[in-house]
Wavefront OBJ file of the C-alpha trace (Angstrom):
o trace
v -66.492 86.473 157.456
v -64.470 85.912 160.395
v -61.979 82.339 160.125
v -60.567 80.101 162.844
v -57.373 79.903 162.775
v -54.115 78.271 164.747
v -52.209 79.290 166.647
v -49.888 76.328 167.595
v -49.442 72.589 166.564
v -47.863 69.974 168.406
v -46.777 66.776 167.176
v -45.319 63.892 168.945
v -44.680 60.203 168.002
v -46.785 60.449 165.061
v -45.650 58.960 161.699
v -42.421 60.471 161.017
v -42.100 62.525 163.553
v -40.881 60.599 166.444
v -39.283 63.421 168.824
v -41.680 66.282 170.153
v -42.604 69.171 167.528
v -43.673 72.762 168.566
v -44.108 74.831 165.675
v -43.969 78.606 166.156
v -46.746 80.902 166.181
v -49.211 80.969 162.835
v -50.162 84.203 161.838
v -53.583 84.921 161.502
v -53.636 85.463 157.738
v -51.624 83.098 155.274
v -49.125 80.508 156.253
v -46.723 78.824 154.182
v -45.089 75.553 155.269
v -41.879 74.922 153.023
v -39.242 71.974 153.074
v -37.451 69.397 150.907
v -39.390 65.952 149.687
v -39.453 63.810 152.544
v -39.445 65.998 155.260
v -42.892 65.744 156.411
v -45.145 68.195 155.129
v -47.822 66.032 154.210
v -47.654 63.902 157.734
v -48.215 67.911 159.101
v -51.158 68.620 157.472
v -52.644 64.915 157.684
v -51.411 65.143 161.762
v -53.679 68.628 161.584
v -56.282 66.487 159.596
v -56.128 63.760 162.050
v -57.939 65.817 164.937
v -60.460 68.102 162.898
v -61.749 66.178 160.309
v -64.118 63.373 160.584
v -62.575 61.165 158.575
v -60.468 59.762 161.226
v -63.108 59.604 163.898
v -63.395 55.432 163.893
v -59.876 53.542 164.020
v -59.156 50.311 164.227
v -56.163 48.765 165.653
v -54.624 48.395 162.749
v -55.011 51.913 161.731
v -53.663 53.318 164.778
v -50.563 51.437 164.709
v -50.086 52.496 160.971
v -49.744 55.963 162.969
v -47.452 55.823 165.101
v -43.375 55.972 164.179
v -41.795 53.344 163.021
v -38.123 53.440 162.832
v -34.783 52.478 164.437
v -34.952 52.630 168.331
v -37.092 51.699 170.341
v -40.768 50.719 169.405
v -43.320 54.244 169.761
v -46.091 53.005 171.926
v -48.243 56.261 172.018
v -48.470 59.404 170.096
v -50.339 62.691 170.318
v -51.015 65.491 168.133
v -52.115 69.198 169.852
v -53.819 72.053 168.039
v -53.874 75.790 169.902
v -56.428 77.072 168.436
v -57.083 81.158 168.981
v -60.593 81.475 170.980
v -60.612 85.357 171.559
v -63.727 85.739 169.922
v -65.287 83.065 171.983
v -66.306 81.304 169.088
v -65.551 78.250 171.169
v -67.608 77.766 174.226
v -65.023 77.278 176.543
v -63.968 80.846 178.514
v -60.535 80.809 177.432
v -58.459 82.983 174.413
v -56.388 79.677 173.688
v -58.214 76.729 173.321
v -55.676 72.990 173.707
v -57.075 70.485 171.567
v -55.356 66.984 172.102
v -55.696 63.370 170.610
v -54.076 60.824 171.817
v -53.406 57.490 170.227
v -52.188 53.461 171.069
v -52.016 50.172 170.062
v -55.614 50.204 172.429
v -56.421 53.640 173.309
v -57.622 56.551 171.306
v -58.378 59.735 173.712
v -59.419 63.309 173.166
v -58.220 65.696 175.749
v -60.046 69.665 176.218
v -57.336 71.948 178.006
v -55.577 68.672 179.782
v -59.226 67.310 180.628
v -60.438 64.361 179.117
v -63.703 64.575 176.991
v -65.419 62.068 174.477
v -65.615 62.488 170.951
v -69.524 63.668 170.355
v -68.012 65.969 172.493
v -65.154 67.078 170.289
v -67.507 67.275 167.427
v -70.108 69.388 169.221
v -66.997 71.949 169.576
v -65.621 71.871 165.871
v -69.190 72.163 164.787
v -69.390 75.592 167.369
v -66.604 77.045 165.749
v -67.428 76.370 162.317
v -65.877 73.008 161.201
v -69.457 71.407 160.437
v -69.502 67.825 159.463
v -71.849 68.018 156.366
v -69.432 70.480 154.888
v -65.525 68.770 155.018
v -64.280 71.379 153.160
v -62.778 73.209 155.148
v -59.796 71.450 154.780
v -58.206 71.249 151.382
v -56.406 67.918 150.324
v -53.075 67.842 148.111
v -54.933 67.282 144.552
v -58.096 69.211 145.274
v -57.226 72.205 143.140
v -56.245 70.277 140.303
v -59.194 67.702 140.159
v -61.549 70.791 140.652
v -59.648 72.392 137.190
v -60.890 69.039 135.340
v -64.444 68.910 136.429
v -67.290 69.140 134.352
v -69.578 72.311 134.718
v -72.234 70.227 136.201
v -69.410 68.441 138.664
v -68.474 72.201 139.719
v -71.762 72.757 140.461
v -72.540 70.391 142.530
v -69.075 70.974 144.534
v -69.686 74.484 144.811
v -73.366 73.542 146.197
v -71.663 71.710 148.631
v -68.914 73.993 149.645
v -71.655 76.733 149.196
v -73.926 74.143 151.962
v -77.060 73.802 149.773
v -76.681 70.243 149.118
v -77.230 69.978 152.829
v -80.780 71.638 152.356
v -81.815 69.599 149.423
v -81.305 66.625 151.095
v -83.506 67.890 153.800
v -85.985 68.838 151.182
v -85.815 65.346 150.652
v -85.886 63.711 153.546
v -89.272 66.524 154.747
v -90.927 65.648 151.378
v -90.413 61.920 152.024
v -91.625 62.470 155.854
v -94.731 64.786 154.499
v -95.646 61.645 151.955
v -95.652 59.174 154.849
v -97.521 61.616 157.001
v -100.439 61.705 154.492
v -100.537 57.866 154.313
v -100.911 57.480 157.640
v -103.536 60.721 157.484
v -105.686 58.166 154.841
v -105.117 55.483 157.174
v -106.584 57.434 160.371
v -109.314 58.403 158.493
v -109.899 54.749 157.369
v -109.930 53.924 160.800
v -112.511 56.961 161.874
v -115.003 55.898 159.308
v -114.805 52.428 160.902
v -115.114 54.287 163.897
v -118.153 55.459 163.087
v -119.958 52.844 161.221
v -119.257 50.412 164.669
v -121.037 53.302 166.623
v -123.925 53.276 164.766
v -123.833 49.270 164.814
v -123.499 50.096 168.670
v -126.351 52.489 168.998
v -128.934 49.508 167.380
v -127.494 47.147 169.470
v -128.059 49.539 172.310
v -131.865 50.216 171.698
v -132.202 46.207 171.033
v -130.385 45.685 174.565
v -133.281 48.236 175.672
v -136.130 46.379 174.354
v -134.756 42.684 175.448
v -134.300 44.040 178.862
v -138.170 44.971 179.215
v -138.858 41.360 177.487
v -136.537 39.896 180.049
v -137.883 41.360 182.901
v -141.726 40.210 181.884
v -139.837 36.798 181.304
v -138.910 36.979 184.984
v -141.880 38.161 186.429
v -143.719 35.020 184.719
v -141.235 32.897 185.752
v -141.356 34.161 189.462
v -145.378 33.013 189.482
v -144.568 29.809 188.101
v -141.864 28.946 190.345
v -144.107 30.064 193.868
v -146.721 28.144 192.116
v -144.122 24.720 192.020
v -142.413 26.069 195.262
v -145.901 25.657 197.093
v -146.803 22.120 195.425
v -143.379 21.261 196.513
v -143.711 21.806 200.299
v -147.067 20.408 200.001
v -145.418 17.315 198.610
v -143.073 17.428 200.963
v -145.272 17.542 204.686
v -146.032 14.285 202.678
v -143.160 13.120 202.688
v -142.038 14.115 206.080
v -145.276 12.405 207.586
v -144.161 8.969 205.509
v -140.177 9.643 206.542
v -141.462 10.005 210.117
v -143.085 6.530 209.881
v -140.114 4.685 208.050
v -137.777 6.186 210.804
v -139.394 4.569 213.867
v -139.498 1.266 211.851
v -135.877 1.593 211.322
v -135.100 2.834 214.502
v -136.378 -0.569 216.176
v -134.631 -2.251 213.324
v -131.314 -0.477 214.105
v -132.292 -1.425 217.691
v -132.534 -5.076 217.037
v -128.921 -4.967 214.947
v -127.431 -3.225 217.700
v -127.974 -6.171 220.211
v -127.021 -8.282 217.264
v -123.806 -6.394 216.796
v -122.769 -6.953 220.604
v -123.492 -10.830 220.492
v -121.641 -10.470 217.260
v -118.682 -8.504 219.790
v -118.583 -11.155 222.489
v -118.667 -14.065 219.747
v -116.204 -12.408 217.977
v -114.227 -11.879 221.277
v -114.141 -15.158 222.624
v -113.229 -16.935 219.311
v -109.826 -14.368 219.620
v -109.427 -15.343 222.924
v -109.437 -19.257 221.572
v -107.354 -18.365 218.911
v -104.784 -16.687 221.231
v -104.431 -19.644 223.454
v -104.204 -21.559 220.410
v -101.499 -19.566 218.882
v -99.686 -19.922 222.724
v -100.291 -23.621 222.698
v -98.559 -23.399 219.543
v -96.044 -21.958 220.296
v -94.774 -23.971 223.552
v -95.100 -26.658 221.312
v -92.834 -25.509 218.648
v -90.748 -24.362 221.895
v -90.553 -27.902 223.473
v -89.652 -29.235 219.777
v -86.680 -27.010 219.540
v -85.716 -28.033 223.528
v -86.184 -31.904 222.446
v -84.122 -30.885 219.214
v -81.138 -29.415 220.821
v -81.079 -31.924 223.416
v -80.774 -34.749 221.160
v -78.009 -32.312 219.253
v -76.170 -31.411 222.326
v -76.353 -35.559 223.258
v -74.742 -36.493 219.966
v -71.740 -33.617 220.351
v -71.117 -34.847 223.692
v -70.800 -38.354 222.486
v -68.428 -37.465 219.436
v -66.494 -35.368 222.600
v -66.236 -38.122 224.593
v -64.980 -40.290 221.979
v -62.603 -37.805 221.152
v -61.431 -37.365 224.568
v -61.141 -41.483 224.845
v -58.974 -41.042 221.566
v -56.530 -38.184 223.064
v -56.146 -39.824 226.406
v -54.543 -43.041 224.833
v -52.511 -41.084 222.257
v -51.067 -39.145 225.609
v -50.493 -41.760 227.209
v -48.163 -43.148 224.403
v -46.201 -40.152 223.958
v -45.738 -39.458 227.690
v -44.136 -43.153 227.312
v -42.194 -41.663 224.109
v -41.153 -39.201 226.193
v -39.669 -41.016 228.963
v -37.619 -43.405 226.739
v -36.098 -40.331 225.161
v -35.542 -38.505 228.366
v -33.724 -41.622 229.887
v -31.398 -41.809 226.716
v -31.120 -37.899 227.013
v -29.959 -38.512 229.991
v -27.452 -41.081 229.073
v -25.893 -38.267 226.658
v -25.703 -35.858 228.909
v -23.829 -37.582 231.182
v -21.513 -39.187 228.761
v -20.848 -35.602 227.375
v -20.298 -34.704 230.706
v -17.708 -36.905 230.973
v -16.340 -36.224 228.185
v -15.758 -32.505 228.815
v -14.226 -33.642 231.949
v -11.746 -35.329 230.058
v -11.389 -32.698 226.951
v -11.263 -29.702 229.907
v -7.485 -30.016 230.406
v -6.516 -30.703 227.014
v -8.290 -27.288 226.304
v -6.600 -25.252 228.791
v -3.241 -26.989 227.814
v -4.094 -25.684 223.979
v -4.849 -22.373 225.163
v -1.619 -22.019 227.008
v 0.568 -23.076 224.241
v -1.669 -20.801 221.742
v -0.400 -18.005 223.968
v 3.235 -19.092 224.271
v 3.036 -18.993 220.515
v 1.792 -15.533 220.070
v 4.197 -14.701 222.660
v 6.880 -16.053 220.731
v 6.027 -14.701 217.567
v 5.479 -11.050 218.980
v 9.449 -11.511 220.197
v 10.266 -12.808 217.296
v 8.660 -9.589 215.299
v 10.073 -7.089 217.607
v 13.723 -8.708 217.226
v 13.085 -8.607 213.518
v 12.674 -5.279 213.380
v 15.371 -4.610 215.651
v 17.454 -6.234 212.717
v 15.815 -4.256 210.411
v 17.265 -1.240 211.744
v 20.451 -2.125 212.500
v 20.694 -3.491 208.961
v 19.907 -2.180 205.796
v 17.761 -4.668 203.404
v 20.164 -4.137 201.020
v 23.050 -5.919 203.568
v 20.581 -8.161 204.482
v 20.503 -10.674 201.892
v 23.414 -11.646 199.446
v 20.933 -12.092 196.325
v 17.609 -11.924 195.507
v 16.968 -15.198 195.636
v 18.004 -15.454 199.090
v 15.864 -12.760 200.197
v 12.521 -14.638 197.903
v 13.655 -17.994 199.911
v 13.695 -16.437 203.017
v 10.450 -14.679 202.644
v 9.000 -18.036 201.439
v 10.043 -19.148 204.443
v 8.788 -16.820 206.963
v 5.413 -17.347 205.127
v 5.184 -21.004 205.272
v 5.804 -20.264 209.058
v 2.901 -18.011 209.600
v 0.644 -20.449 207.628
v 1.357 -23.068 209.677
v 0.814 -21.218 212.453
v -2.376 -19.676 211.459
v -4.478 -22.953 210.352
v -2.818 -24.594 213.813
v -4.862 -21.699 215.871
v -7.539 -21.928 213.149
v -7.907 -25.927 213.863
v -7.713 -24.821 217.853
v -10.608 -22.500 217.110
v -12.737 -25.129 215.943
v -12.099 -27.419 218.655
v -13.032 -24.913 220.535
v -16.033 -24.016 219.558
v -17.216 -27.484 219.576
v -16.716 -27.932 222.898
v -18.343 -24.781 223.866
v -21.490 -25.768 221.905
v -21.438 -29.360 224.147
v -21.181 -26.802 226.589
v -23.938 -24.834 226.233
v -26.197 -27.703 225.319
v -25.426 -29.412 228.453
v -26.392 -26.437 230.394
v -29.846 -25.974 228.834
v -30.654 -29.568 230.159
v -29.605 -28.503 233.497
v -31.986 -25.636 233.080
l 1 2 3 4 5 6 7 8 9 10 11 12 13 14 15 16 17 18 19 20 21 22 23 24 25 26 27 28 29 30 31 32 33 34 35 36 37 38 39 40 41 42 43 44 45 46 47 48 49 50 51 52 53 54 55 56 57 58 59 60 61 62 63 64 65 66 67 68 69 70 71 72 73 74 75 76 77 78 79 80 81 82 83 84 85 86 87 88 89 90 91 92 93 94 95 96 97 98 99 100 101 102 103 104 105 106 107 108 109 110 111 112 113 114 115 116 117 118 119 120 121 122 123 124 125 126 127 128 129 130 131 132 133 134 135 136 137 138 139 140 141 142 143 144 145 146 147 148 149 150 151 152 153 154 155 156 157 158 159 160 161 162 163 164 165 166 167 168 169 170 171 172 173 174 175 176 177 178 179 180 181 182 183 184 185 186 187 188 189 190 191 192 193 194 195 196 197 198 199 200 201 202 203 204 205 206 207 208 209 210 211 212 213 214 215 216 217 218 219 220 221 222 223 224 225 226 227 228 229 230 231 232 233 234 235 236 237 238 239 240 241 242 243 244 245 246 247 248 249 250 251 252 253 254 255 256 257 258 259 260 261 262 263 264 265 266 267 268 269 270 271 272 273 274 275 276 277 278 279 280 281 282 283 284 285 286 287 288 289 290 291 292 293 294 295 296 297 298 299 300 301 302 303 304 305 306 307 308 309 310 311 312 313 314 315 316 317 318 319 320 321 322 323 324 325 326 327 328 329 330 331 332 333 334 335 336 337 338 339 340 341 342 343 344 345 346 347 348 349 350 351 352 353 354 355 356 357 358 359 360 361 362 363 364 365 366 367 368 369 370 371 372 373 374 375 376 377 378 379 380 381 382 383 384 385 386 387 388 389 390 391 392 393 394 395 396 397 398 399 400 401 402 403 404 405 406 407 408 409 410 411 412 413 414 415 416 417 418 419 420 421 422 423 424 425 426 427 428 429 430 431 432 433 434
């Protein structure tokens, strides 16, 4: 019996190991794989595990991030696990000595790749099962425990294992399954031939049925023939009954043709009655309506009388009020007039003051600008220190100088004042002249 066997394995990013794994070249007899507790023999043979066997063909999330490495560094996001597998038999269908077998895993993708070509798992499976890994027989791959638990099984246990391994469970379960399809098959064999022997018995109802159609359709058509002579016999009464008829119709139309006659010339008296009473009821309705007409003339004329009454009244009213402000108005324009030409005067006489205060406010700022510029001519001949013989002196004569410019100040602010009360006479007296 010839095996498959590897050639290569390649592991990255799964479980512990994180970094890229080649391992060298199997031999195609018995390998060995050696190494210290911890160092990862059993992640190798379940990474080898995780693309043959069936066991790991449905993942959940959870599942494949249990997979990947965990450790210091950064987080794995994807890991991969490759299987060479030696193909120069051409066990494999694929026209190649080496055959690449890749699964890839993530947090959301799980991915089989054929030789760097994608490909889906039924896929996968249809090519383990070509080269002898067949799904109803997992053994092919021997877990750590298997030997021993296969030392403590019972006889009949063995059996049944070796039955297995052996692949006759596989046909006794298809035993099964046939003997269970053969039982249903006859059922539905004692059902079909229920339903033929209804079959039949509802043919032979058919074939009595069909004779008794036969015989009614001879009865029926004797049925018809009699009814055919009755009905010519009626039909010819009928027409008989009817030239009797027509003859009496023929009369009853003339008669109510010279009736319809006579309604006709009643219908067009009825047209010209009926016309002239809407021609009296249209001159009505226009009678009727200059009357309302005239009503609402007389109406507004007697409204339009009373407004211009209360107008007029009004008017009376407005003229004599007018009349007693224009003489208001006079009598306050007179004494107006009176004011103005007292102010007048008044300015006249307050003109000259004015000017005389505006001169002597300038001979005062004059003054006190020569005063200011000899101070500070002082100043700098003098120090302030050699200026006063105490402090006290130099308070007093501060004092002094302030009192001065105080005085002088509310004298121009007085002036000011003045001022601008005679400029508001001023200007009032010029917007009467306007």
């Amino acid at each position: 019996m010839y095996f498959v066997f590897f050639l290569q394995v390649i592991i990255e990013g799964y479980k512990s190991y994180k970094e890229q794994v080649k391992t060298e070249d199997f031999s195609p007899k018995v390998n060995c794989v050696v190494g210290a507790n911890g160092s990862g023999k059993s992640n190798f043979f379940h990474a080898i595990r995780f693309v043959i066997s069936d066991l790991f063909h449905n993942l959940r999330s959870e599942e494949r991030q249990a997979l990947l490495h965990e450790g210091a560094g950064h987080q794995v996001l994807s890991a991969f696990v490759e299987i060479v597998f030696d193909n120069s038999d051409n066990r494999m269908p694929v026209d190649k000595e080496e055959v690449r077998l890749r699964r890839t895993i993530g947090l959301k993708k799980d991915e089989y790749f054929l030789d760097g070509k994608h490909i889906t798992k039924t896929e996968v499976q249809n090519l383990l099962e070509s080269a002898g890994f067949s799904r109803s027989n997992p053994y092919y791959v021997v877990q750590q425990g298997k030997i021993a638990s296969l030392t403590l099984m019972k006889d009949s246990e063995r059996l049944d294992l070796l039955k297995e391994i052996g692949g006759t469970r596989v046909y006794e379960e298809r035993r099964r399954e046939s003997l269970k399809i053969m039982q249903e098959t006859g059922n539905k064999r004692k059902q079909i031939i229920q339903v033929v022997q209804y079959l039949d018995e509802r043919l032979n109802e058919l074939e009595q049925e069909k004779e008794e159609l036969k015989k009614y359709q001879q009865l029926d058509k004797q049925r018809k023939s009699l009814e055919y002579t009755i009905y010519d016999k009626e039909l010819h009464d009928a027409r008989q009954k009817l030239n009797e008829v027509e003859e009496a119709r023929n009369k009853v139309s003339e008669n109510s043709t010279k009736m319809y006659e006579s309604v006709l010339e009643a219908h067009e008296k009825s047209k010209e009655l009926e016309k002239l009473s809407k021609d009296l009821t249209k001159e009505i309705q226009i009678f009727s309506k200059e009357k309302e007409a005239a009503e609402k003339q007389r109406t507004e004329a007697i409204r339009k009388r009373a407004k211009l009454d209360l107008d007029y009244k009004d008017l009376q009213e407005k003229m004599s009020t007018n009349i007693k402000a224009k003489d208001d108005a006079q009598k306050q324009l007179m004494l107006l007039e009176r004011e103005v030409q007292e102010t007048k005067n008044a300015l006249n006489d307050i003109k000259p003051l004015y000017e005389k205060q505006v001169k002597e406010e300038e001979d005062i700022k004059r003054g006190i600008m020569d005063r200011e510029k000899r101070l500070s001519i002082l100043y700098q001949k003098q120090g302030r220190a050699t200026q006063f013989a105490s402090k006290a002196a130099r308070d007093k004569w501060l004092q002094k100088e302030i009192d001065e410019y105080e005085r002088v100040l509310s004298s121009n602010l007085m002036q000011v004042i003045f001022l601008v009360k005679i400029l508001s006479c001023f200007l009032i007296l010029q917007a009467f002249d306007l």
